[in-house]
N, C-alpha and C positions, 0 to 999 in steps of 0.2 A: 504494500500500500504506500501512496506517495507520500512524504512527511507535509503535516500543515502546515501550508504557508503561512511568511513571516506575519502577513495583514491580520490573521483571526488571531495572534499573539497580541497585536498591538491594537485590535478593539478589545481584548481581554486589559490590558493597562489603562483603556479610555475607561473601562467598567471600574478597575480598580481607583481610579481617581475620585470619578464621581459615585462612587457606593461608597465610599470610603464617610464624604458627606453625608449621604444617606443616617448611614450610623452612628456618627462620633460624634454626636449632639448629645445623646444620651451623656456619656460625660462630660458634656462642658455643661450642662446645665445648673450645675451652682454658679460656675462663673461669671456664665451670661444672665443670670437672675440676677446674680446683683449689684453688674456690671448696671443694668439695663434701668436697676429700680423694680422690679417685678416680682411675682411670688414663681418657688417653685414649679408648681402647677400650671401658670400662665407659660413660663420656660418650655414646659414639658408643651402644651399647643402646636408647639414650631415642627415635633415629632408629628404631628399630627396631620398639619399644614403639608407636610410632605410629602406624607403616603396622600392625602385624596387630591393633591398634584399629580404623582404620578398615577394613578388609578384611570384619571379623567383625561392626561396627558397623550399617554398610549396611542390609546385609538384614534385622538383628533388630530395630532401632529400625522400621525401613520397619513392618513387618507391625503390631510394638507398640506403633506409635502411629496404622494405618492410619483407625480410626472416630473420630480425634481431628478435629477442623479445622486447615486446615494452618497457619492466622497461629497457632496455639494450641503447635502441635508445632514450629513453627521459632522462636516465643518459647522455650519450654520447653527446644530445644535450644541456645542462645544463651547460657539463663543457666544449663546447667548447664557450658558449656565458659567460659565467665568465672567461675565457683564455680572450674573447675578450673585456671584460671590463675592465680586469686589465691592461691589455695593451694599453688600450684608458685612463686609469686613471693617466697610466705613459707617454703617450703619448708627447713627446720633439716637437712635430711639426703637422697642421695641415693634412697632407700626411696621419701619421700614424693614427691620429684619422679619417680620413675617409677612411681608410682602414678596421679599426677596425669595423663602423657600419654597413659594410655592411657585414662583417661576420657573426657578431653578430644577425644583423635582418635573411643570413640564417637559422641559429640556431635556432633563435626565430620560426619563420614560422615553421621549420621541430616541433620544439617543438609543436606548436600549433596545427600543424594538427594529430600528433599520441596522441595528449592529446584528442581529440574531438574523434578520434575512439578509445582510452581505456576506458573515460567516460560511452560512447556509449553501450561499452561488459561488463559492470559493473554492469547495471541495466536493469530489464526488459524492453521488447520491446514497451512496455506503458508508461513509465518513461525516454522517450530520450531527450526530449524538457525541463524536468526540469534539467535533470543532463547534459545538454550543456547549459541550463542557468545558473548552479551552477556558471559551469567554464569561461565562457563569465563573469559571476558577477566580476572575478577576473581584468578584463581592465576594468569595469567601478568602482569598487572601485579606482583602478589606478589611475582613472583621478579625483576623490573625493580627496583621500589620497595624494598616490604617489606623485602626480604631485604637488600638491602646496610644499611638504615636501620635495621636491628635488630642489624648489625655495628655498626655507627660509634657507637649505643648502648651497647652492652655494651664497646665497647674504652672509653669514657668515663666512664660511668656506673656501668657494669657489667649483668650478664648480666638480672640479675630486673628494670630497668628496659626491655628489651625487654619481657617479658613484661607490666609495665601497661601500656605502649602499647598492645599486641594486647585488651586488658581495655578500653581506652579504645575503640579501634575497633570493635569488637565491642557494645560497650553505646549507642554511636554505631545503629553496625546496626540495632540491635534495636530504638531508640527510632523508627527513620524506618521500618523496618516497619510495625509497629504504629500509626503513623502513617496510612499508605496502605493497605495490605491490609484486606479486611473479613473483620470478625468470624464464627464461623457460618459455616455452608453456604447456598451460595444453592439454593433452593429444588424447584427442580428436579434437583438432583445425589443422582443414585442413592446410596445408603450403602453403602460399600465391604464388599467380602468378602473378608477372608483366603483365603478355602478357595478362591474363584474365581481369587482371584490367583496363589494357588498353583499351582493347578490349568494355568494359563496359562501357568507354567516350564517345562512338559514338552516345548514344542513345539522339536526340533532346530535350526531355523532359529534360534532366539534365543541359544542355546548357541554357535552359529557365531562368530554377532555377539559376546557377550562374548568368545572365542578371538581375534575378529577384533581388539576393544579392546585386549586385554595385549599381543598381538603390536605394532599398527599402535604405541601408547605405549611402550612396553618396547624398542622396536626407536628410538625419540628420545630416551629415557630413560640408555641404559647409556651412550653416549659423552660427556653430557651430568655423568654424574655423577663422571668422572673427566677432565674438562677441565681442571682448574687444572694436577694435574700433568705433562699431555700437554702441555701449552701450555708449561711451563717446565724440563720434564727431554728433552723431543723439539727443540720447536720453536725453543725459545730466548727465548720471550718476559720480561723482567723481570715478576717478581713482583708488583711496584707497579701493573702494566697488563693483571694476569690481569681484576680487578673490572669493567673496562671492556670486555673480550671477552666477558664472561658478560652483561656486561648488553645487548653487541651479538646477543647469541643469544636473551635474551628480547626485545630487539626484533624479530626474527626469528617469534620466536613468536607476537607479539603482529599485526603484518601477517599473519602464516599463519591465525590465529584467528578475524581479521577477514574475511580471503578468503575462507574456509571458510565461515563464514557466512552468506555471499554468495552462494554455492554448492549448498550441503548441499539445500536444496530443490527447485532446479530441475535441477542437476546431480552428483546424488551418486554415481552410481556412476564418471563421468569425474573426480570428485576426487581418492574412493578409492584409484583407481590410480594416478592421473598423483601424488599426495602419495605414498603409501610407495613408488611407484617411486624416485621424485625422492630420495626420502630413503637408501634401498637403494645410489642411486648415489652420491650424496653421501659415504656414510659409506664404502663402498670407497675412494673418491678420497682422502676424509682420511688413512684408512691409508695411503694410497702415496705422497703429498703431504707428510704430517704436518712434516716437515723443511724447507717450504717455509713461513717465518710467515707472509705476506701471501697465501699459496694456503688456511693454514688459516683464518685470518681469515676470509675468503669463505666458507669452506666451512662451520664456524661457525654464520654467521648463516643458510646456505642450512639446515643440520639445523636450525635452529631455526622456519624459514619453515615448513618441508615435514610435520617432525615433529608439529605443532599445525596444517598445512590440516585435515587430516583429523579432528581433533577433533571437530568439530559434527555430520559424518555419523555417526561412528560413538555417539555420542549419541542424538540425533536417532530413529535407525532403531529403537530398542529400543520407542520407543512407539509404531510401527504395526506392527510385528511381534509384541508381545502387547499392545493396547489394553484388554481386560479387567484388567489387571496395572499400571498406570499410575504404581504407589508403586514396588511390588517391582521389576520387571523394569529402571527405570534406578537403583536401589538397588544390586542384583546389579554393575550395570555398573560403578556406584564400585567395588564390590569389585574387580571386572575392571580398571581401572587403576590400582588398589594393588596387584592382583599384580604386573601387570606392571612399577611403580617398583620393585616389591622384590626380584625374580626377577633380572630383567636385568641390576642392577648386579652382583649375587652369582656370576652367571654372567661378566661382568667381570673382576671382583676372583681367581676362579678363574684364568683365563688370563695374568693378570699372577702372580698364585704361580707357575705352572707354568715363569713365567720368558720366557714370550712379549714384555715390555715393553708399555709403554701403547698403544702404535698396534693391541694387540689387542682393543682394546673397541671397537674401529669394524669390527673384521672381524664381530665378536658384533653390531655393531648392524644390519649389511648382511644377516648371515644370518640375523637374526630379522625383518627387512624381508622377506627371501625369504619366510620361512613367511609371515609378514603378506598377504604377497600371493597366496600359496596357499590362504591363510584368505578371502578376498576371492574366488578364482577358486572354490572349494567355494561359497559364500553364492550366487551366481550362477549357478552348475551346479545346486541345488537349486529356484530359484527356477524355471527352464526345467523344470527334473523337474516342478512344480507346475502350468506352467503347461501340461504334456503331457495333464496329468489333469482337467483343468478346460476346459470348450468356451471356455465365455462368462464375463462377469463380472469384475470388480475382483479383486487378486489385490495383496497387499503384496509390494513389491521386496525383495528376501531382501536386497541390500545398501545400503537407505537406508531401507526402508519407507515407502517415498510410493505410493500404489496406483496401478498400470498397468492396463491393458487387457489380454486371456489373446490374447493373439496370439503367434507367432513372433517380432516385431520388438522385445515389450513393454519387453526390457530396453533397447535404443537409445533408444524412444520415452521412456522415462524421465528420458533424458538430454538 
């Protein structure tokens, strides 16, 4: 197989800039609370601000800048999320700094989703699950690197000098893009249609798939977002040694990303399963274990393996499932893992009000695993539906979108 070109590397670095963002608010938020005058809470918003930027960003930038060329729209999206950091770095008040995020997470989003369909046109049709895992690697290094480096920043420095770093990497990005990508359309590429692409959303099977994303993400996502305190009001962990378990979970992530991709092509519907099974059980185990530190330690790094194997299938499958739709349809899907970052922790946070204590985000993450995996056993029910109706002929895998053969066996022979 040919090695992935250098360009899906260096949208993998465009991702690690701007996720990096994404994240590393979570620790500046003493900083910037009372740099700003503001409470905690209001801090925490900017979190907020973000994700249903990107949520809403996705699909509107997809479409509005579909007839653009893509080295043109991933420039274009680059400098306007570095417009919008420098202007959050100069930011005099909190108004203008949540103004800024949510620009920024548009940008981010439109960036994200013409990154996963340039990746995608880059490499052959065998090689989609690794080179969307290349560029997925780029946020889970984020939250390895980025994220602590942009704490140690802001307790130092202070808060807006994370924010030029993120300006510096980002304009970094943009210059070795533009570097390597070519200009214009080559020659032979059809000129995109909205109205086709749109028109391409309609099909149930692809609706599965993003279901399938919030859940499979959202269900890695909730236990993940209140780990510091599980670790040190449950487990017993000293505080000083939370930074080192979080970064043992995106290592965790970062092997499971890898795997996946390794996978996602040849094997995706035995990833699917065997990853949110894996994770469903893991996260049960934590809640019942959580009082054990070296059991959760393990267990940890296992949510963090399991939670991101599945990342590059459920990627991955959205471009053979609607191939006429190649912008919108893994556009959509961003959206689909910004719900589910945002859902799941809120559903979380609910059962610790209620008084349940921390060990109850891992029961929320085990039972949105379950539906995960119901979302998964529907994708594959449907797919046999399809294949009931169809003699002969290639037929997209409802849960990975690699084309099978319409026989009875098609779903194994896929695997």
């Amino acid at each position: 197989m040919k090695a992935t070109p250098i360009a899906v590397y260096l949208l993998g670095l465009g991702i690690f800039a701007q996720g990096t963002s994404e994240f590393m608010l979570a620790g500046l938020l003493p900083n910037v609370a009372a740099d700003l005058g503001v409470s905690i809470p209001d801090a925490g918003l900017l979190v907020s601000a973000f994700a249903i930027g990107m949520v809403v960003g996705a699909p509107v930038l997809a479409i509005g800048t579909l007839r653009m060329p893509r080295r043109t729209a991933l420039a274009a999206f680059q400098l306007v999320f570095v417009a919008g950091h420098v202007v959050g770095a100069l930011a005099p008040g909190y108004g203008v700094l949540f103004a800024t995020r949510v620009v920024s997470a548009f940008a981010y989003a439109g960036f994200w989703a013409v990154a996963a369909a340039t990746a995608v046109s880059l490499v052959p049709a065998g090689a989609k699950g690794k080179a969307l895992s290349v560029v997925g690697t780029g946020l889970t290094l984020a939250t390895i690197v980025g994220v602590p480096a942009g704490t140690v920043l802001s307790q130092h420095v202070g808060w807006r000098a994370a924010f030029w770093a993120v300006v510096a990497l980002t304009v970094l990005s943009l210059l070795a893009l533009l570097a390597v990508l070519p200009a214009g359309r080559a020659d032979d590429t059809e000129l995109p249609s909205p109205r086709r692409e749109i028109r391409a959303m309609t099909r149930p099977t692809l609706w599965v798939s993003y279901l399938l994303t919030t859940l499979s993400f959202g269900a890695a996502i909730v236990t993940f977002s209140y780990l510091a305190p599980l670790l040190t009001e449950v487990s017993g962990l000293p505080s000083g040694l939370v930074p080192a378990v979080l970064a043992l979970y995106g290592v965790g992530g970062l092997l499971g990303m890898t795997l996946g991709g390794r996978t996602a092509d040849r094997h995706p519907l035995r990833t699917l399963f065997l990853g949110i099974g894996a994770l469903t059980i893991a996260s049960a185990l934590l809640a019942l274990t959580a009082t054990n530190l070296p059991a959760t330690i393990a267990l940890i790094f296992t949510l963090g393996l399991t939670g991101y194997l599945t990342n590059p299938v459920v990627q991955s499958r959205v471009f053979t499932l609607a191939p006429d739709a190649p912008t919108l349809a893994p556009a959509v899907n961003t959206s689909a893992f910004n719900v589910g970052i945002t859902l799941t922790p809120m559903l979380g946070g609910l059962t610790i009000d209620a008084g349940y204590g921390y060990t109850s985000v891992a029961w929320v993450g085990a039972a949105v695993g379950a539906a995960a995996l119901l979302a998964a056993l529907s994708a594959a029910m449907l797919q046999r539906r399809a294949e009931g109706r169809t003699a002969m002929g290639p037929l997209p895998d409802a849960a990975s979108g690699v084309a099978t053969a319409a026989r009875p066996d098609a779903l194994t022979a896929a695997d």
